[in-house]
N, C-alpha and C positions, 0 to 999 in steps of 0.2 A: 352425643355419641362420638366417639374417635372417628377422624376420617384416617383410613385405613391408604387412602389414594396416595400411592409414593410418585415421584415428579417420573422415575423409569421404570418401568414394569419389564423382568426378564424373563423369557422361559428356554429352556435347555430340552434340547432330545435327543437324545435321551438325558432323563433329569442327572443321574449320580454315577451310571456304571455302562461303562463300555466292555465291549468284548470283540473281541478278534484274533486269527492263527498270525502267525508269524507270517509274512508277505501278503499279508491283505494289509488293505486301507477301510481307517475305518474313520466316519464320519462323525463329527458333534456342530449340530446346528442351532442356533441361537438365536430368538425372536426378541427383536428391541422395538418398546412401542415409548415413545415422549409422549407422558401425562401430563406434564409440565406447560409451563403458561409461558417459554422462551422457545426459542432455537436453541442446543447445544450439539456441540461436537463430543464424543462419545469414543472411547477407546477400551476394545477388549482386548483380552490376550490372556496370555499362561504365564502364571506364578515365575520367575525366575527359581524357585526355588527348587522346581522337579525338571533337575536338571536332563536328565537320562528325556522325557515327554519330551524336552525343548529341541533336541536334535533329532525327534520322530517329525515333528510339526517343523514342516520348511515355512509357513507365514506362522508366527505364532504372535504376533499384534496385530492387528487391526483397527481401522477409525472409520468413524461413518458419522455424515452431520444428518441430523434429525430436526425437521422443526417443529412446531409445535404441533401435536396429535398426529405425526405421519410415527410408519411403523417402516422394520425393515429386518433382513436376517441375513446374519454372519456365520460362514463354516468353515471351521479348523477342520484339517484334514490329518492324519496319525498316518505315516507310512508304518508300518512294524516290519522292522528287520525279518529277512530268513532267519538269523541268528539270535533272535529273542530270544531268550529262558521263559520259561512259563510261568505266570505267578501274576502279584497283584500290584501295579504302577500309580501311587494317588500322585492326583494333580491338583489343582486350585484355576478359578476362573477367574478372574478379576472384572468387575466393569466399572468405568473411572470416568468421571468428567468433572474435572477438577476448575477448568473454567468457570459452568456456568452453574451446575450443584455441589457446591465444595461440602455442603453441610451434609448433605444424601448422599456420597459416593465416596468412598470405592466401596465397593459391595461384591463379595467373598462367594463363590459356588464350589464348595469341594466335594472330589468327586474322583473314579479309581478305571481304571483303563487295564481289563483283565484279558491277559495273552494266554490261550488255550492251547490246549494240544489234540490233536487228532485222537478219533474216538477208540479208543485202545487199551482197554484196562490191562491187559498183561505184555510187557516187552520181554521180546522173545532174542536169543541170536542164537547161533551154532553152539555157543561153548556156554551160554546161561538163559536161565530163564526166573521172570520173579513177580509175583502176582498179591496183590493188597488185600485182606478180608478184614471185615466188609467192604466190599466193591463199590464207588461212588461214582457219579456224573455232573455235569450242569446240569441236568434235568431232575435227578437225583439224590441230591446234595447228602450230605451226614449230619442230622441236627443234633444240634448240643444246646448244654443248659450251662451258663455260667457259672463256675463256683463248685465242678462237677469234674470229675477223672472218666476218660476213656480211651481203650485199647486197640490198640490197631497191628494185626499179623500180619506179616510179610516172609512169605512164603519164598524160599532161593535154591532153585535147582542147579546143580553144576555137573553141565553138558561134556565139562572138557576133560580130558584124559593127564590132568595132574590132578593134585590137592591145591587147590586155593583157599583164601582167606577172602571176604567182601565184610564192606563196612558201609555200615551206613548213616546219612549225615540229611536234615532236613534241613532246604536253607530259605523258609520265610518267614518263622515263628521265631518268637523269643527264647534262649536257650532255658529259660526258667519254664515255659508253656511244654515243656516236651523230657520226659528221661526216654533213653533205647536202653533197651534190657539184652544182652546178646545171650546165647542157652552155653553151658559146660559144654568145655572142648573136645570133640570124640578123639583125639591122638590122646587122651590119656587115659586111656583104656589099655595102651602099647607101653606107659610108661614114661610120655614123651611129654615136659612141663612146656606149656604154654602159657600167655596171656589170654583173658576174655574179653577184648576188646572189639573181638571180629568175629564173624563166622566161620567158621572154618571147616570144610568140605570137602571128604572123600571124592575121588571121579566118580559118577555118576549120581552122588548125593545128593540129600535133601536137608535142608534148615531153618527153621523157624526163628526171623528178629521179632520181639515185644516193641513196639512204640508208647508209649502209654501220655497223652494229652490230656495237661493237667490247664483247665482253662479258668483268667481268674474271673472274679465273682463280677467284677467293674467293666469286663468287656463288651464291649460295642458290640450291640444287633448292624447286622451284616451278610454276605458272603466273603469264605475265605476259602483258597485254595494255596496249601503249600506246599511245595512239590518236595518229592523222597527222593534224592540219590545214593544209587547202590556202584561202591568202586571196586574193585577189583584187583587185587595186588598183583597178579600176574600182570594184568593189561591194563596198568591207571589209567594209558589215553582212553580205556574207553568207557563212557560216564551214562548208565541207565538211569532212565528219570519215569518217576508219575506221578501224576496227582492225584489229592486225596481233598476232595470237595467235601466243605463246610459249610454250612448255614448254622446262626444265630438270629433265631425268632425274636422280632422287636417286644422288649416288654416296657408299657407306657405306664407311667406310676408320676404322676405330678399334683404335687399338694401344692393348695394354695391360702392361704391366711392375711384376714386383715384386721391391722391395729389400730384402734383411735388415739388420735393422738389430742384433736380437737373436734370436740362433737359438740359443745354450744356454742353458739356463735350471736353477734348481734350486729358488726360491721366487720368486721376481719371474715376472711372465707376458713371455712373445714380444713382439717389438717388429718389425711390417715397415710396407715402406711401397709403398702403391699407387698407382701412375703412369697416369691415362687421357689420351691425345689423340687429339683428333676431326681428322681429317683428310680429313672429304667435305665433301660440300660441305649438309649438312641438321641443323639443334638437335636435340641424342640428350639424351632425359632419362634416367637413366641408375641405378638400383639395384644395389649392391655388396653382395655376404656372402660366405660362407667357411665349407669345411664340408670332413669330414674322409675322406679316401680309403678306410679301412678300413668295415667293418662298424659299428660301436662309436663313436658320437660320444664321444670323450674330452675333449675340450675345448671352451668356451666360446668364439665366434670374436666382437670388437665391431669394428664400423669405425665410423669417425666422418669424417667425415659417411658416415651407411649408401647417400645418395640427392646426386647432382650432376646438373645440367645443363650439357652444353658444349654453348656457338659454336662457330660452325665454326672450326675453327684453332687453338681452348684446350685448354689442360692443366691437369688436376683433381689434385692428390694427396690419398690418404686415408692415414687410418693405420688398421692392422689389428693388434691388440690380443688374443694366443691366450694364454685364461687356461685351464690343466691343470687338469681335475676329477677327485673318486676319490683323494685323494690315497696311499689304499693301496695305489695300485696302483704307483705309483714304485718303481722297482727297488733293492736291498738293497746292491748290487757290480753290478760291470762298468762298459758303458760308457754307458752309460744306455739311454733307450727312446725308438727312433724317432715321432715322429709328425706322419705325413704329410698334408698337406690341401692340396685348389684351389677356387679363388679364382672366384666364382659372378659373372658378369655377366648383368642384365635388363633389356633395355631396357623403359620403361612404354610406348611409345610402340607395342609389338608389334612393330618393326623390328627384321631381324639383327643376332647381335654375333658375335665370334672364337667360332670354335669351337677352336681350340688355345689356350686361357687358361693364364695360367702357373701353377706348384705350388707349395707350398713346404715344409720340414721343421722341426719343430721336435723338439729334441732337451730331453728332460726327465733332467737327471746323476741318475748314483744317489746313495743318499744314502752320508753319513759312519759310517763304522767304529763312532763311541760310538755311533752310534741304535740298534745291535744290544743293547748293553746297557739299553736304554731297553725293548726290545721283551720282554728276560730279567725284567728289572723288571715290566713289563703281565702276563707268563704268570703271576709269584707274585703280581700283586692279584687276576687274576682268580681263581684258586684260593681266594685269600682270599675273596675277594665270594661265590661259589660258595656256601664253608660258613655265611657269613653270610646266605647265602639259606636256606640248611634249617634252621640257627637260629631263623631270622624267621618261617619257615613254618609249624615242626612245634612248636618251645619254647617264642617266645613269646610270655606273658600277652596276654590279649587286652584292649584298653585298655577303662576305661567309659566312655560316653556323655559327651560335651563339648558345652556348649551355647556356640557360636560366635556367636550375633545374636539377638537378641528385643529389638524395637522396632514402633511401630510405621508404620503405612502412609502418614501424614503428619506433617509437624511441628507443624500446627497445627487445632482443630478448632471448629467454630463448631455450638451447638446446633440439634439435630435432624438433622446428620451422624453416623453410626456409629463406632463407635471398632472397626478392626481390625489384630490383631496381628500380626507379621511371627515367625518365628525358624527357625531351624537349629539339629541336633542332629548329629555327627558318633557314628559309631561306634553310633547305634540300634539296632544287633542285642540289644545289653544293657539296653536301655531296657524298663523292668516298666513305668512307670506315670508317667504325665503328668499334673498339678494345674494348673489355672490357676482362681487367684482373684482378688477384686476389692474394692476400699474405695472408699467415694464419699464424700466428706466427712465422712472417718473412722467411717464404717457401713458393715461388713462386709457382702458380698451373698456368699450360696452360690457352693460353687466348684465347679468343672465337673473332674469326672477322667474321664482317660480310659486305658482296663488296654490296655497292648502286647503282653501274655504271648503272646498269640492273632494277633499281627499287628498291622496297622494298622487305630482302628478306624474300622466302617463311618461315623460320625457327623463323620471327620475325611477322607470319602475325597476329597471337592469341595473339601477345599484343602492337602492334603499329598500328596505322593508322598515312594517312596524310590528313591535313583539310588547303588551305590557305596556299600551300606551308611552314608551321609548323611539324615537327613530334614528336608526343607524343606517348611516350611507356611507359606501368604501367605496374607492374606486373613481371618484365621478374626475371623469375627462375635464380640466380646461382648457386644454387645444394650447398650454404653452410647453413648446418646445426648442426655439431659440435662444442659444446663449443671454443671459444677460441678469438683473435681479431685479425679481419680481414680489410687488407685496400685493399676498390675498386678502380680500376682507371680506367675512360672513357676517349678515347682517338677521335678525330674528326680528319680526315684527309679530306681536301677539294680539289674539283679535278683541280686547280689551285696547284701550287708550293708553295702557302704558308707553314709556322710552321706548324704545326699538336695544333691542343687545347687538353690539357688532364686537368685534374682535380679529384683529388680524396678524397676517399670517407673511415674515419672510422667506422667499426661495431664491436661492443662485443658481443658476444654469450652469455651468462649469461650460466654458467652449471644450470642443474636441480637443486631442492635443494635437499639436503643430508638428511634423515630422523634424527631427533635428538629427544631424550630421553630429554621431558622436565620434569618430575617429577619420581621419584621413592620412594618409601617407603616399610618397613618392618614392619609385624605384631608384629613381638619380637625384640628386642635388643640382647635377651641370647635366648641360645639356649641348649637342654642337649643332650647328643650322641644320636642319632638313631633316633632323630625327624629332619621333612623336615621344612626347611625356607618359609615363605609364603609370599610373593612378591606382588606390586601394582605398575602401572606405567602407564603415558600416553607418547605415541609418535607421535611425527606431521610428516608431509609431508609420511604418509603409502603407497601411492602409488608405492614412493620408496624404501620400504626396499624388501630386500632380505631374511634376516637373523638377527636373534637374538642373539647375545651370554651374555648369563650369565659367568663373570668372576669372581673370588675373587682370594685375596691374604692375606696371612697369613704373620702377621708380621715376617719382615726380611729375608720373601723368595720371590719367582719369581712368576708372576699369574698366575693361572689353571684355566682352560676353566673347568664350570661345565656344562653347559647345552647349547646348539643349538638350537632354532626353526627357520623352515625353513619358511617364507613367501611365496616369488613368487605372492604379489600384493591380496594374499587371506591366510586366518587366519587358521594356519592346525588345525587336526580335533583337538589334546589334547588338545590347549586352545579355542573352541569352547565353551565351557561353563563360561572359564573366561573373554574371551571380546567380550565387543559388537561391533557392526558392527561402522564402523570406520564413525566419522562426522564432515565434515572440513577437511579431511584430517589427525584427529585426532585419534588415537587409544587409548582404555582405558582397560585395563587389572585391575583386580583386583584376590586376593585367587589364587595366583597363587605361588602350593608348590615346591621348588627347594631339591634338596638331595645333603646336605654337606660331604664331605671326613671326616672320625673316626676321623682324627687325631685332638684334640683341640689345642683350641688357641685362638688368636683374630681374627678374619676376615673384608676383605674392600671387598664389594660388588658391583660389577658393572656392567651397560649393555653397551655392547657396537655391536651399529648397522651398520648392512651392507649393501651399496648401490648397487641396481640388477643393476643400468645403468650404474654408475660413477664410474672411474677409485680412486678417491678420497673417502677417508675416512673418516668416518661419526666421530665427539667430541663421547669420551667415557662419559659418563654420571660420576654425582658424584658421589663420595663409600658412602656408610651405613656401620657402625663400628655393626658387630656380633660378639657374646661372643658363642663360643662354649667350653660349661665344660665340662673339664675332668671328668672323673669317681676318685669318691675319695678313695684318698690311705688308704686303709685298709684292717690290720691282721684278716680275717676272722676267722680263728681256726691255734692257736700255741700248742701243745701239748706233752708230753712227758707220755708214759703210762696213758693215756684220762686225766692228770693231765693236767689244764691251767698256763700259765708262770702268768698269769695278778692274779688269786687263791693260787696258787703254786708256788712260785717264786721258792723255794730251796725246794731240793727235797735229801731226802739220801738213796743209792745205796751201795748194796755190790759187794763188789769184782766178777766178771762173771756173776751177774745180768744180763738177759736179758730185755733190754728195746725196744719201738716202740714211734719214733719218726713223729708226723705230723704236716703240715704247710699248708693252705693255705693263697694267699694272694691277693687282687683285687687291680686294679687301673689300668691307661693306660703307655703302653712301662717303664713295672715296673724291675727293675733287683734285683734280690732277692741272698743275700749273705747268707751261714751259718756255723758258726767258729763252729768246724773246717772243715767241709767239702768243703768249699769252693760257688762257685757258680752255683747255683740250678734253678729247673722251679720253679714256682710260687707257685705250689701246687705239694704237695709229702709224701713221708713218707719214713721212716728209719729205722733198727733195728740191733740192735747191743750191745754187752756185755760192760757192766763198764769195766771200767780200773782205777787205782790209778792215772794215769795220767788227767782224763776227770774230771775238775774243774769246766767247765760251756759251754752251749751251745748257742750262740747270733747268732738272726736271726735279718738282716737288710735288709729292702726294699727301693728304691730310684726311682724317675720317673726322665725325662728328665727335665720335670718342675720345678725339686728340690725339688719336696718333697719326705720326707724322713720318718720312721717310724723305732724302733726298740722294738723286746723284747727279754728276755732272760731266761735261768736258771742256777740257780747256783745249780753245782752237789757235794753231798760232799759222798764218798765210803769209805765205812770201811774198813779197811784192815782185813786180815785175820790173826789169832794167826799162825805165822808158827809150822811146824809141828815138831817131838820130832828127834831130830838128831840120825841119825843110827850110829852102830856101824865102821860099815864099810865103808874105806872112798870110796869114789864115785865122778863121777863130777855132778853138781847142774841137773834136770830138768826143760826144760824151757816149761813150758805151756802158750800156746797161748791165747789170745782173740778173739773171732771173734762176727761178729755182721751182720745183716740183710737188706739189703738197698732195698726198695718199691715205684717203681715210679708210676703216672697215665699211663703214655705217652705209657711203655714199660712191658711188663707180664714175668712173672716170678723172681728169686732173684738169687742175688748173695752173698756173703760173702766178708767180707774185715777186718780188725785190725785197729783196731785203737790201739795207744800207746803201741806194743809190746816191750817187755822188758826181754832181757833174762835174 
């Protein structure tokens, strides 16, 4: 039988015909149920094509996903204009899902949306009045027969105190469906030539228009209403209307005929062919199958197409396709074997069809003469097969245990995921004893046995079972989860004296990965004493670090660790503000300030990160070249008696003159000489008497960097006129020099000589 079961089942309510006044809202609701073996997404809506419908309906698409066997319902809403005409609006429904039934959908509901008028058979006004006979309603209707003329008076009183002319015009019927017949003109009785094209009416007259509806023989069962308008040549604006209801009584006339095309058959299936014509006058949607007279479906019945819709007047052919099942049952001799089946018409629509459907026969030949020897042939293998069953059953050997799979449960493993084994063993009844051992970096670890004599054991129950004398275990734990590479080996001993089966098995541990510094940068290049370096950096795999270290090194010496942050998986609180929360695994630090050692130079910059898991150490990142500058060497204040060496180079002193000597001098690890005193702090002062020997005083500064600076004074001392020689001889007096020396560091003074000379 035809499965009639479509994947969307729709129903409509109302099914074909709406009805509503002008300012109402009128509903059409829509029940969606998925027959279908998916989920699909579903789209309804209105034809583009009923344009006038699309701008009453404010949502006129709709989607709704359904899955399988849930149901649901959709309502388009029709506002109808104040200003509608009355008359009859078709539309079409559409339901579409082209996704996931593209072969079952779009599927088509047309259907008419009738705008009525207030119940009012005769429109009345001051100056006309005009009334229909016979008098119709919706409830009412005026039935006609296709293929048939009939007459309709329209009676026109004229209220108004001139002579007018009315004319009248129907506008929803075909101009060919209708003549107006207008009666002789009464002004020419006065003499007065007119046209017959109008009525034309004395003040307070009466007039009779003819309508005469001529309907054709091919038209659709239905309702129709076409409205009359009556104009009025005095007052064209003003336009009377009514309607004139119609019904057309559905007449159902469908013959149906089937042809053979192939009715004996011996391997090939039936061949007919099925004739439908619609001969009423209404669209039959129309379901075909085939199905078999007897008790006993014996055959397969397909049509193609299984589902038609005729217009009125068409003719649908299908073909019907009887494929013979059972093929044992085909007869051995004779004349073959009848089989009989009719031919299933349904309409969807729930309307009658023929109840005398036609039959048809197929004849399935018997077969040929040698298939007898073919069947003589089957009796001796079966026989055969037979003892080869009680051989198999009762003789023989029963095989040993075959291990089919041991691998395991991923291709790939990264430290501190578990390594576990997969494998299958056929024919386990014979299985004694189960080994599984393990090597880690060619270090043997104890091996786990486990004895089957007893069954299955309990410590293997959570991940093997047996089905069919097969056992299959997934899953089973061996507790390795440290980096490194490991070989499994499954070992089968069978409880027979055979070899023992081993086979083994490679696994890598992949270590975690290492957090690595994939970018770094520096805000500055140079840098001057006593300002902080400010740092940018992203780092991947964060989950693993531990530790941060900021290193530099200064050309041609060893790296110092300037800075530690400690992680532990979370960002401590100092650089909370510099980085944000890590993504990807990704860390991103920015303005983030480091404090460099006094000492200048050039500097190599680098991070280098710590792994919290991994025995293994993380790539130091690249250096960033920093300029940290020295402080420049220079003679702040050289002076001798508040005289400058750079103003004053030469300065002249007499003999015991007391002078105050000062110097400071800036720059970094500066060593400060001064002839003749030797070497000095940076910054000081001296004081001390001339001597004939003090020629000049040179202070020289020098840093480790090389640079160098010097200034000086040249001293020149007058000697004194010796004094007037005594009479008396004597030996010389030696008078001393002495002089003043004032340091920062140290308070108070001393005295010392420079250049004594007895």
């Amino acid at each position: 039988m035809l499965n009639l079961i479509t994947p969307l089942k729709v129903i409509l309510n109302p099914s074909t015909r709406l009805e509503g006044f002008p300012g109402e809202s009128v509903t059409l609701d829509i029940s969606l149920i998925n027959q279908g073996e998916q989920g699909a997404a579903i789209d309804v809506f209105i034809d583009p094509m009923a344009q006038t419908l699309l701008g009453w309906c404010l949502s006129a698409r709709k989607r709704v996903a359904l899955d399988s066997q849930q149901a649901c319902e959709v309502s388009l809403v029709f506002e109808i204009p104040l200003d509608a005409l009355p008359g009859s609006y078709p539309y079409t429904v559409v339901v579409d899902a082209p996704e996931h039934y593209p072969e079952d959908t779009p599927i088509h509901y047309p259907g008419s949306l009738e705008v009525l008028v207030k119940e009012q058979a005769v429109i009345q006004s001051q100056k006309l009045t005009f009334s229909i006979s016979p008098a119709t309603s919706p409830v009412q209707p005026l039935l006609i027969q296709p293929n048939q003329h009939q007459r309709l008076s329209v009676i026109v009183n004229n209220h108004s105190s001139r002579v007018d002319r009315f004319r009248l015009y129907c506008l929803d019927l075909d101009k060919t469906w209708f003549t107006i017949q207008y009666p002789s003109n009464e002004l020419s009785e006065l003499g007065v030539v007119s046209s017959t094209d109008g009525l034309e009416l004395n003040p307070g007259g009466q007039g009779e228009i003819i309508i005469e509806l001529h309907y054709p023989i091919d038209m659709p069962a239905g309702h129709y209403s076409p409205t009359l308008q009556l104009i009025s040549d005095n007052a064209p604006e003003q336009v009377f209307l009514d309607l004139v209801y119609l019904e057309v009584k559905p007449k159902l006339h469908l013959s149906v005929e089937l042809e053979t095309i192939l009715g004996k058959v011996s391997h090939s299936p039936g061949q007919y062919r099925l004739i439908l014509t619609n001969h009423g006058n209404s669209i039959r949607e129309l379901a075909v199958s085939a199905s078999s007279r007897d008790e006993m479906e014996l055959c397969y019945y397909v049509c193609s197409p299984s589902s038609v819709n005729l217009l009125i007047g068409e003719t649908a052919t299908i073909s019907l396709t009887v494929y013979p099942k059972q093929k044992w049952r085909r007869p051995l001799f004779g004349f073959g074997l009848d089989l009989p089946f009719q031919v299933n018409v349904q309409d969807l629509q729930a309307l009658p069809t023929p109840e005398n459907l036609p039959m048809g026969l197929l004849i399935w030949k018997a077969r040929p003469w040698w298939q007898l020897l073919l069947w003589l042939l089957a009796g001796v293998g079966a026989l055969s097969g037979l003892g080869f069953l009680i051989w198999f059953v009762f003789f023989k050997p029963v095989p040993p245990p075959i291990l089919t799979e041991f691998k395991p449960d991923s291709a790939s493993y990264t430290e501190g995921g578990r390594v576990r084994l997969n494998w299958t063993i056929l024919n386990s009844a014979r299985l004694a004893e189960l080994v599984v051992s393990s090597t880690k970096d060619q270090t043997a670890n104890s091996p786990q046995v486990y004895d089957f004599r007893q069954g299955l054991p309990t410590e293997l129950n959570r991940y093997c079972q047996i089905r069919d004398r097969n056992l299959t275990c997934t899953n089973v734990d061996t507790g390795a989860r440290l980096a490194g590479e490991y070989t499994f080996q499954l070992q089968i001993k069978a409880k027979s004296a055979q070899k023992p089966i081993e086979q083994k098995l490679n696994v890598v541990i992949q270590p975690k990965p290492l957090p690595q510094v994939m970018s770094i940068a520096a805000r500055q290049s140079q840098l001057e004493k006593g300002k902080p370096l400010t740092l940018s950096w992203n780092i991947k795999n964060f989950s693993q670090l531990g530790q941060l270290q900021v290193i530099g090194q200064l050309k041609d010496g060893k790296p110092t660790l300037f800075k530690t942050y400690d992680f532990q998986k979370q960002i401590p609180l100092e650089l909370t503000k510099q980085c944000q929360p890590p993504v990807n695994e990704t860390l991103s630090c920015s303005n983030v300030d480091i404090g460099l050692p006094a000492k200048p130079g050039d500097y190599a910059i680098s991070l280098q990160p710590v792994s919290s898991g991994s025995q293994k150490q993380s790539p130091l990142s690249k250096a960033i070249q920093v300029q940290l500058k020295a402080t420049p060497l220079r003679v702040i204040n050289f002076t001798l008696n508040n005289q400058s060496s750079e103003t004053n180079p030469s300065i002249f002193l007499k003999v015991g003159q007391v002078v105050t000597l000062n110097w400071q001098v800036q720059g970094d690890s500066v060593k400060v000489k001064l002839e003749p005193l030797g070497d000095v702090p940076t910054s000081g002062s001296r004081t001390f008497k001339a001597t004939t020997n003090l020629s000049q005083i040179i202070l020289t500064a020098e840093t480790e960097q090389g640079q160098s600076v010097k200034r000086a004074f040249l001293l020149q001392v007058d000697t004194p006129k010796p004094p007037p020689k005594p009479t008396n001889t004597s030996s010389p007096t030696v008078i001393p020099f002495h002089f003043k020396i004032d340091t920062n560091r140290q308070q108070g003074s001393r005295e010392q000589g420079i250049g004594e000379k007895s």
